[in-house]
GUKOLZA-582385 format. One record per residue: x, z, y of N, C-alpha, C, O in turn; residue number from 1; residue in three letters. Coordinates in steps of 0.02 Angstrom, whole numbers, plus 50000, padded with zeros to 5 digits. Example, Ala and Ser with C-alpha at 12.3 -4.5 7.8 and 13.67 -1.06 7.14 Angstrom:
<nodes>
[node [50660 50390 49716] [50615 50390 49775] [50660 50390 49835] [50712 50423 49834] 1 Ala]
[node [50642 50354 49888] [50684 50357 49947] [50645 50394 50002] [50670 50402 50057] 2 Ser]
</nodes>
This chain:
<nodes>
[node [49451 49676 48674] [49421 49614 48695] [49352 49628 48726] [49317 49590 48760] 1 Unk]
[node [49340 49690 48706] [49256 49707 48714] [49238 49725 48789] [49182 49722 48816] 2 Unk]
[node [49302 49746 48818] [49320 49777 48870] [49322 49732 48905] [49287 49734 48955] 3 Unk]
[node [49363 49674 48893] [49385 49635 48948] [49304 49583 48970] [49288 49567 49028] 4 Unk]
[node [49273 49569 48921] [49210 49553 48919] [49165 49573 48951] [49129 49532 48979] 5 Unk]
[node [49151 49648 48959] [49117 49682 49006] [49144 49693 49068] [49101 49703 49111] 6 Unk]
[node [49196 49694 49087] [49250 49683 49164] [49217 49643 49188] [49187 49652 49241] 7 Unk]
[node [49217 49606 49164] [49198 49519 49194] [49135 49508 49232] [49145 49473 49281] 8 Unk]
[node [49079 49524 49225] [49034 49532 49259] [49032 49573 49345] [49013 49564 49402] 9 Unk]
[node [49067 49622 49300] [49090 49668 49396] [49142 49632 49422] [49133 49606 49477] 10 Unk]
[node [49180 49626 49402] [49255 49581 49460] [49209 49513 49476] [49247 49483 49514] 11 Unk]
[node [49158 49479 49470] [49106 49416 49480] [49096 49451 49522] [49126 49442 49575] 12 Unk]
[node [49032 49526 49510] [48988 49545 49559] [49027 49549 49627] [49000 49528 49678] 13 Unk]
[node [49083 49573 49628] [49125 49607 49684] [49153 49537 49736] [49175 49547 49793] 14 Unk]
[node [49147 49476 49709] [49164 49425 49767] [49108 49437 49809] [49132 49436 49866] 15 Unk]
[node [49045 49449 49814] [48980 49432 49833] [49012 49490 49897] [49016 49468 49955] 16 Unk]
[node [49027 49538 49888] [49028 49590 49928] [49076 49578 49991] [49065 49613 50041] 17 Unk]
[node [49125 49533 49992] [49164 49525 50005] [49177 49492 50098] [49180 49431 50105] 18 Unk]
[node [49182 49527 50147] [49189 49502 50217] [49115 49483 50239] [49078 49442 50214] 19 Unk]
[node [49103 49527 50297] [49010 49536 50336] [49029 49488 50372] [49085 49464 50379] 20 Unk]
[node [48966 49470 50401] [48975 49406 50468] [49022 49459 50544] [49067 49431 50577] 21 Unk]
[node [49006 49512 50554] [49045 49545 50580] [49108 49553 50591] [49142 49552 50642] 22 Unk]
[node [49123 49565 50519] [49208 49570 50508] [49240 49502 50507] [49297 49497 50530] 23 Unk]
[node [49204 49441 50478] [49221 49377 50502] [49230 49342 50555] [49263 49290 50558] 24 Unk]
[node [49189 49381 50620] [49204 49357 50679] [49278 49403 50717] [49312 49362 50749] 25 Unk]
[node [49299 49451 50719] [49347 49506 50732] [49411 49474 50682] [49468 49492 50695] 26 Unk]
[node [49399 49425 50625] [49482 49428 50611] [49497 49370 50624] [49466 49333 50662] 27 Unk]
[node [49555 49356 50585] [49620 49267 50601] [49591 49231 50549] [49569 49253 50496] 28 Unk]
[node [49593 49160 50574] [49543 49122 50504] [49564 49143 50442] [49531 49150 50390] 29 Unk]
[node [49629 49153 50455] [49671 49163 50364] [49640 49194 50330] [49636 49180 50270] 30 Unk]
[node [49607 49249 50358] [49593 49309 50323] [49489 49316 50327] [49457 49366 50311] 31 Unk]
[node [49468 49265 50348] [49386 49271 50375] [49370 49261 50293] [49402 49227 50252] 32 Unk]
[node [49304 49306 50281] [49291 49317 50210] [49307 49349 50159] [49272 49359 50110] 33 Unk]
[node [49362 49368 50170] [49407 49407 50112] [49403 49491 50102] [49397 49525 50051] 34 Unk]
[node [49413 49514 50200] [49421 49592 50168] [49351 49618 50250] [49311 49592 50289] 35 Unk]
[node [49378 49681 50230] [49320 49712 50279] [49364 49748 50325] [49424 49748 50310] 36 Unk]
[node [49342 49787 50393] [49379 49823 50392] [49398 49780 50467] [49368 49728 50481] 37 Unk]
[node [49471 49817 50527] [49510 49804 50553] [49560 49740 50536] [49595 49745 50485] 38 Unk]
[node [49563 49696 50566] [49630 49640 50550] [49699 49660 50576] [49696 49712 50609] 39 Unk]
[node [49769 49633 50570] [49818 49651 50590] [49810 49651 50636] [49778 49608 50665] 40 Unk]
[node [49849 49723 50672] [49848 49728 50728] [49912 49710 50756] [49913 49726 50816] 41 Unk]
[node [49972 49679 50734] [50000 49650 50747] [50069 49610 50717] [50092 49637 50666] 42 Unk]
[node [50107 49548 50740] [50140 49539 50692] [50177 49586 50646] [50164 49571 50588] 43 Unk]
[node [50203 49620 50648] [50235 49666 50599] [50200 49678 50545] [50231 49687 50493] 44 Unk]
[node [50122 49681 50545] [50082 49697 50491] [50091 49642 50453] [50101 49655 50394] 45 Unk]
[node [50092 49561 50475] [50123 49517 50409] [50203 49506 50390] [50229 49465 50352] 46 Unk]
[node [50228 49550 50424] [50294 49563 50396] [50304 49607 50342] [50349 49603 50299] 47 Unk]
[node [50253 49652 50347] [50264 49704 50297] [50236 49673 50232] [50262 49674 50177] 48 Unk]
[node [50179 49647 50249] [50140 49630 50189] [50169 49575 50146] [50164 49574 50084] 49 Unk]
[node [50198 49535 50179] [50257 49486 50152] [50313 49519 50128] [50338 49493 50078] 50 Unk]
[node [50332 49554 50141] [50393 49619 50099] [50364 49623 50056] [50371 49586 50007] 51 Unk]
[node [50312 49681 50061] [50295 49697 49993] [50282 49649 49935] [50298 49650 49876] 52 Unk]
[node [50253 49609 49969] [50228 49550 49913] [50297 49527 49876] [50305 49539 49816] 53 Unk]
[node [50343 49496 49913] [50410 49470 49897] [50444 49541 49835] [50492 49528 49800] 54 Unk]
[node [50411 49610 49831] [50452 49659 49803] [50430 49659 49747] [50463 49666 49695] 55 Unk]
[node [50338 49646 49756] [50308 49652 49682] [50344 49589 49655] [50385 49602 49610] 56 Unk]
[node [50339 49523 49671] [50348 49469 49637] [50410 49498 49607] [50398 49530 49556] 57 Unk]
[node [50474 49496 49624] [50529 49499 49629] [50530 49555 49560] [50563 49532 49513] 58 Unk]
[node [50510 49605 49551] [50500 49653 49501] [50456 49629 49419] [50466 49642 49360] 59 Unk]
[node [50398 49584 49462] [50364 49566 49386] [50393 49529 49381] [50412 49543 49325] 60 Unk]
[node [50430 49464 49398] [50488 49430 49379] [50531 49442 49314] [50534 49411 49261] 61 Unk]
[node [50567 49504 49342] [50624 49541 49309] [50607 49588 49245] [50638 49598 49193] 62 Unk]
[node [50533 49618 49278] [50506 49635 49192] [50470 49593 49141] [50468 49600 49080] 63 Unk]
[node [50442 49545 49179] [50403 49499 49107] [50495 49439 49087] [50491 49393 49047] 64 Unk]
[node [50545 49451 49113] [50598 49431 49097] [50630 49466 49051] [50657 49437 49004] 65 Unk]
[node [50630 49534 49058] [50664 49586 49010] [50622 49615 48965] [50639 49659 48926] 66 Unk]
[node [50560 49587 48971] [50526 49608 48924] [50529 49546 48842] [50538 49556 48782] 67 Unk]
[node [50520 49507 48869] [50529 49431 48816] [50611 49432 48800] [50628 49461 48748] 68 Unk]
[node [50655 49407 48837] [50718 49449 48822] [50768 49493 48822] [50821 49481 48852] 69 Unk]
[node [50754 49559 48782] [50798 49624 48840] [50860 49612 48832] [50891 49650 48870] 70 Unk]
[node [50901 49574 48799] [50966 49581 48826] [51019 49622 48778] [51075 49598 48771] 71 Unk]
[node [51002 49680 48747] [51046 49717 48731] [51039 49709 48636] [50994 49717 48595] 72 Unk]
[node [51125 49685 48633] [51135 49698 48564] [51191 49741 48535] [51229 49721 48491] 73 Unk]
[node [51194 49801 48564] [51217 49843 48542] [51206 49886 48500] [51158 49921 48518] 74 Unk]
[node [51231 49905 48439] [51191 49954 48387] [51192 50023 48399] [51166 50066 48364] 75 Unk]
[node [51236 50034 48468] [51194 50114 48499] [51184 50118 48556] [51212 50149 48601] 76 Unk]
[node [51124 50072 48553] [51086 50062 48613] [51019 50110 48608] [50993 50115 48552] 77 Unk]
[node [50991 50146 48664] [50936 50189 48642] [50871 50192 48621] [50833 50239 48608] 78 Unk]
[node [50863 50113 48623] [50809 50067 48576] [50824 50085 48513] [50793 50123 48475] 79 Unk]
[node [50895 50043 48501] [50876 50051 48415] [50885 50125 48397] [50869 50134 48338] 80 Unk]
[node [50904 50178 48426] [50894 50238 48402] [50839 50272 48403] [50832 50323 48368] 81 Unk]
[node [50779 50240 48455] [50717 50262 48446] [50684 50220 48398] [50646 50248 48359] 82 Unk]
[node [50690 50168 48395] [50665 50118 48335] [50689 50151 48261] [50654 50162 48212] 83 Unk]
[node [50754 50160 48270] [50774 50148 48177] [50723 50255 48156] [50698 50278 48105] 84 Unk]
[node [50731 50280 48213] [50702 50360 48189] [50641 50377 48177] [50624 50435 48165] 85 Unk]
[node [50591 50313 48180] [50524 50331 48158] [50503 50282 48103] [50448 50287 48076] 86 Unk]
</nodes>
C-alpha cells in the first residue's frame, strides 16, 4: 500500500509534462496534448493501434475471466497437483 502511495505523486507529476505547444500544433486534434513526438503518419498507423488495442482488451477480458472462474474441475488437473504437493 506504501508503494502505491508513493506512485501517486509521480504518475500526477508526469501529466504536467505532457504535449509542448510545438508538438500541439504538428498533430490531429485527437491527439493535441497527450504525447510528444511525430503524429501518424498515416492511416494505417490508426489501424494498427486499434488492433492492438482490440488484442489487449480481448486478452484482459479472458484473463480477469479465467482468473475469477477457471473452469476446471477435474481432479487431475495440474492445479490441483501443484496445489495438493505443497
Amino acid at each position: 500500500m506504501r508503494k502505491i502511495l508513493l506512485t501517486i505523486p509521480f504518475l500526477l507529476s508526469t501529466v504536467w509534462a505532457l504535449g509542448c505547444p510545438v508538438c500541439e500544433r504538428n498533430k490531429p486534434k485527437i491527439l493535441r496534448g497527450i504525447t510528444h513526438g511525430s503524429g501518424p503518419e498515416s492511416r494505417w498507423d490508426y489501424i494498427i493501434v486499434c488492433i492492438a488495442i482490440a488484442i489487449v482488451l480481448y486478452t484482459l477480458f479472458f484473463s480477469i475471466k479465467w482468473l475469477i472462474r477457471p473452469g476446471e474441475k477435474s481432479d487431475r488437473h495440474i492445479k490441483r497437483f501443484i496445489l495438493n504437493n505443497e
